[in-house]
BABA-259302 format. One record per residue: chain; residue number from 1; z, x, y of N, C-alpha, C in turn. Coordinates in steps of 0.02 Angstrom, whole numbers, padded with zeros to 5 digits, m for minus. Layout:
 cadena num   n_up n_east n_north  ca_up ca_east ca_north   c_up c_east c_north
      A NUM      Z      X       Y      Z       X        Y      Z      X       Y
...
REM end
This chain:
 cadena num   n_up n_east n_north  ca_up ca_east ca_north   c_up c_east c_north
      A   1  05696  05563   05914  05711   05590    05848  05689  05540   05795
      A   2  05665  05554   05759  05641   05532    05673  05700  05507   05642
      A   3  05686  05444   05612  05741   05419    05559  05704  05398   05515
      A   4  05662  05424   05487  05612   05415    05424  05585  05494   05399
      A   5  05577  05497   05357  05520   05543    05324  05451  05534   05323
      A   6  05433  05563   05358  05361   05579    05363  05306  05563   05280
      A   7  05344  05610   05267  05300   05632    05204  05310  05575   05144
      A   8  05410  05556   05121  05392   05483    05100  05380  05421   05103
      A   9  05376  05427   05190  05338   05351    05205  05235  05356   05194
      A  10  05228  05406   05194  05147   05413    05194  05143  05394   05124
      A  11  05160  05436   05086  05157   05410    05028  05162  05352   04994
      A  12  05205  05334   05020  05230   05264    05011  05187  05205   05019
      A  13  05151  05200   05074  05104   05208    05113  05043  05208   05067
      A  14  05005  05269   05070  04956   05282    05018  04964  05232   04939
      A  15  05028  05239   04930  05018   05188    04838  05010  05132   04850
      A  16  05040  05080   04904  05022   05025    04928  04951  05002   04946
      A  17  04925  05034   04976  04840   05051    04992  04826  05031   04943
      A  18  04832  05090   04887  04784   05103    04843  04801  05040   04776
      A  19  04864  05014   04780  04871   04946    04749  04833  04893   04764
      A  20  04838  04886   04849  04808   04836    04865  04733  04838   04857
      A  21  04687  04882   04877  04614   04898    04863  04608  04871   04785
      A  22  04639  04899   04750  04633   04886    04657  04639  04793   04651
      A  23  04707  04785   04666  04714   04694    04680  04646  04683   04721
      A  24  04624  04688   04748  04595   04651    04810  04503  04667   04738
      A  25  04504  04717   04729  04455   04734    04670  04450  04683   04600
      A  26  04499  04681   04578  04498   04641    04523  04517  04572   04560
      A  27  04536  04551   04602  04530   04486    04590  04471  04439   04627
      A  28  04421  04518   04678  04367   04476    04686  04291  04491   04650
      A  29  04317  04512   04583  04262   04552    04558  04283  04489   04485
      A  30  04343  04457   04471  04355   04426    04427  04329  04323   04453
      A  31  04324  04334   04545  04280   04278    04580  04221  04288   04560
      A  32  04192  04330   04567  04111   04320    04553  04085  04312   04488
      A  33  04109  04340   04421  04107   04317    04367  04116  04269   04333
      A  34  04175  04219   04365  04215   04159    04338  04224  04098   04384
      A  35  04187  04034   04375  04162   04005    04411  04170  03931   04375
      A  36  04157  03874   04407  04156   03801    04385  04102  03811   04325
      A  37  04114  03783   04279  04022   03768    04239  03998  03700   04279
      A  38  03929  03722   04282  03877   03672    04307  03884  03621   04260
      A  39  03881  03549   04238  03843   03521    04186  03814  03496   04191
      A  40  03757  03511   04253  03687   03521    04220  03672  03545   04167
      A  41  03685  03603   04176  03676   03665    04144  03724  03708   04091
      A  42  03790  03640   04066  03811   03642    04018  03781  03666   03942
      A  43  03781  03696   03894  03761   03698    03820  03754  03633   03798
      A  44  03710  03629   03769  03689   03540    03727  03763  03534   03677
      A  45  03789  03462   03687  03851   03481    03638  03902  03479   03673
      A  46  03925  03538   03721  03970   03533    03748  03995  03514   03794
      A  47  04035  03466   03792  04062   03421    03868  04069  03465   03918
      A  48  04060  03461   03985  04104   03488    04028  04143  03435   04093
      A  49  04209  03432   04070  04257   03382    04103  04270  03402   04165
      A  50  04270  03358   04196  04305   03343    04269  04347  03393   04283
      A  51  04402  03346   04253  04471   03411    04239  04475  03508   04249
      A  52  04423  03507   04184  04413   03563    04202  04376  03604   04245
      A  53  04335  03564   04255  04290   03596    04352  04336  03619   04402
      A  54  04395  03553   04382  04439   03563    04467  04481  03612   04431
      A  55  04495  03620   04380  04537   03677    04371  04527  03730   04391
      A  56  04447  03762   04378  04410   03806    04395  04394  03823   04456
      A  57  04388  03765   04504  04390   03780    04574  04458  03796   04606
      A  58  04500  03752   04559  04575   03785    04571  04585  03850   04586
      A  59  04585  03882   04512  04588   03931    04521  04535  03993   04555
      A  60  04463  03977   04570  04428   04016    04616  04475  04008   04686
      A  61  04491  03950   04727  04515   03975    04787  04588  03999   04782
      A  62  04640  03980   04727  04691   04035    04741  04671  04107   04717
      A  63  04642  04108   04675  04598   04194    04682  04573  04225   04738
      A  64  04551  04177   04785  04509   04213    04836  04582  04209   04889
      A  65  04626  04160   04903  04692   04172    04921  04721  04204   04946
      A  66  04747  04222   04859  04779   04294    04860  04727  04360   04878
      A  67  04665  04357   04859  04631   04421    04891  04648  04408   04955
      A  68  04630  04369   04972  04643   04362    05069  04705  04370   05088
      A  69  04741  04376   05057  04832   04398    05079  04817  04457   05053
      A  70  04808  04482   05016  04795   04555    05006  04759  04590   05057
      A  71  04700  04570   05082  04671   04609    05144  04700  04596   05215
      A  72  04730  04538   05205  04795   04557    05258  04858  04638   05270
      A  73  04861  04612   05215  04919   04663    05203  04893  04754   05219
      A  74  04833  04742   05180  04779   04806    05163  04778  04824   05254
      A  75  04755  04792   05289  04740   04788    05352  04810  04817   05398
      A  76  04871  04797   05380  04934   04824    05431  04960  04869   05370
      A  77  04944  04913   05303  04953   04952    05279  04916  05005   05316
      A  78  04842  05016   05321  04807   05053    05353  04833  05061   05431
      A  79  04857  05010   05472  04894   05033    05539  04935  05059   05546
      A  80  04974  05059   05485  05050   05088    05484  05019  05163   05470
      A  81  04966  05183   05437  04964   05252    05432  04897  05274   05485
      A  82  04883  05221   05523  04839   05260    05580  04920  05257   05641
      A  83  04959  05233   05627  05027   05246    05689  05062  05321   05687
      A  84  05097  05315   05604  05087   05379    05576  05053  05458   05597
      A  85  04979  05440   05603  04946   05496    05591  04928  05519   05695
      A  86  04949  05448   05735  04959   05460    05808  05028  05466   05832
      A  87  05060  05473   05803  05147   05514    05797  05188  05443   05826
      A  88  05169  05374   05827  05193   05309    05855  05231  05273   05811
      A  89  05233  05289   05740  05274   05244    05699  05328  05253   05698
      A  90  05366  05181   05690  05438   05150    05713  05434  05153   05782
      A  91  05402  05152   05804  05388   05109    05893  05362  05031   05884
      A  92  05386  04998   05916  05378   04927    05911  05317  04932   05966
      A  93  05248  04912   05936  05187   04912    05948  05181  04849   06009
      A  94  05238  04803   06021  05255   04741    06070  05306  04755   06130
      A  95  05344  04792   06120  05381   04814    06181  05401  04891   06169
      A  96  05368  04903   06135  05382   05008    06128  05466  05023   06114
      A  97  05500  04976   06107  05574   05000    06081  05551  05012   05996
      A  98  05619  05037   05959  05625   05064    05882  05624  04992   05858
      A  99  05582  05030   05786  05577   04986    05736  05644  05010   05705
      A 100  05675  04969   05670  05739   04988    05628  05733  05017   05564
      A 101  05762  05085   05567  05754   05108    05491  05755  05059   05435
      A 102  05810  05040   05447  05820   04971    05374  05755  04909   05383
      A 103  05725  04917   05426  05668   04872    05440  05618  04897   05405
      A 104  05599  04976   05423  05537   05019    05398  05546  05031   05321
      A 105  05625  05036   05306  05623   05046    05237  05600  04968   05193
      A 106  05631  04917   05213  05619   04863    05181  05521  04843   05175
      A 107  05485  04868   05260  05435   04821    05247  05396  04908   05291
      A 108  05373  04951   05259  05330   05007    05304  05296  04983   05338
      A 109  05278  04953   05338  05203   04941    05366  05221  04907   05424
      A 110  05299  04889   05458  05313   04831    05526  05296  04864   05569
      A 111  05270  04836   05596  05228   04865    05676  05288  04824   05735
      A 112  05339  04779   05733  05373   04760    05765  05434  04759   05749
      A 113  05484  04763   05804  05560   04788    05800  05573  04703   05783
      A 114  05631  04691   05733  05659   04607    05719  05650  04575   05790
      A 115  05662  04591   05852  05670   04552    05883  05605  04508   05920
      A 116  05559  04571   05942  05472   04547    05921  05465  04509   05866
      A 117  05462  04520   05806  05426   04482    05747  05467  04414   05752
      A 118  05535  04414   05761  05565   04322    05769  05514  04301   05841
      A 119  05492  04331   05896  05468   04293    05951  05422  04257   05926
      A 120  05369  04319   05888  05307   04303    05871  05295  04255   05810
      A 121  05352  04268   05786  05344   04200    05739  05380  04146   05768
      A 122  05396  04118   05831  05437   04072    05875  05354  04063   05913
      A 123  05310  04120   05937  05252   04102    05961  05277  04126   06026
      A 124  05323  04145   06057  05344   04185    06124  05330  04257   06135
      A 125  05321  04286   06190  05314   04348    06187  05379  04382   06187
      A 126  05376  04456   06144  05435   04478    06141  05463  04521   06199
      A 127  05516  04534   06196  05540   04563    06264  05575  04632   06235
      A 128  05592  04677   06261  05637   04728    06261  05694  04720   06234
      A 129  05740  04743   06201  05803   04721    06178  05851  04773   06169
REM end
């Protein structure tokens, strides 16, 4: 038996997607435009400091970062609705017991019941519970 809704977990589902694609859009479309200045190739006149290079590289790799935690996420958003659409979600994808409603509501997209996800973040395999 079902202890979720179908229809508002898809959804749910779907706006997350479609957040993350948009994030994952602007912030690697805001990488390729915005970059260290060369000074070589600085304007005659204007300094370009140290400081601000590394700032700039600063912020290019937490930009690219967070895109990359975004296509994480993007990545077990899309599984949760290919589980979904093979009638498997809230099956713990590690030992086939339930994902916990209060689990699915907090995080849709868990592909593992709490007791899997503590193994796997312990680095053990999970067991049945």
């Amino acid at each position: 038996m079902r202890q979720f809704n179908e229809t508002e977990v898809r959804q749910r589902l779907y706006n997350d997607r479609a957040r993350l694609e948009e994030e994952i859009y602007q912030r690697t479309q805001s990488g390729e435009t915005a970059g260290p200045v060369d000074p070589l190739h600085a304007v005659q006149g204007v300094s370009s400091h140290n400081a601000d290079d590394a700032d700039a590289v600063g912020d290019a790799d937490r930009t690219h970062a967070l895109a990359r935690n975004s296509g994480i996420l993007l990545s077990e958003v899309n599984a949760a609705i290919q589980r979904l659409d093979a009638g498997t979600y809230g099956t713990c994808v590690r030992c086939g017991g339930a994902v916990s409603p209060r689990r699915l509501d907090a995080l849709p997209y868990a592909s593992l019941c709490i007791n899997c996800q503590e193994a796997a973040e312990r680095g053990r395999p999970g067991q049945r519970g």
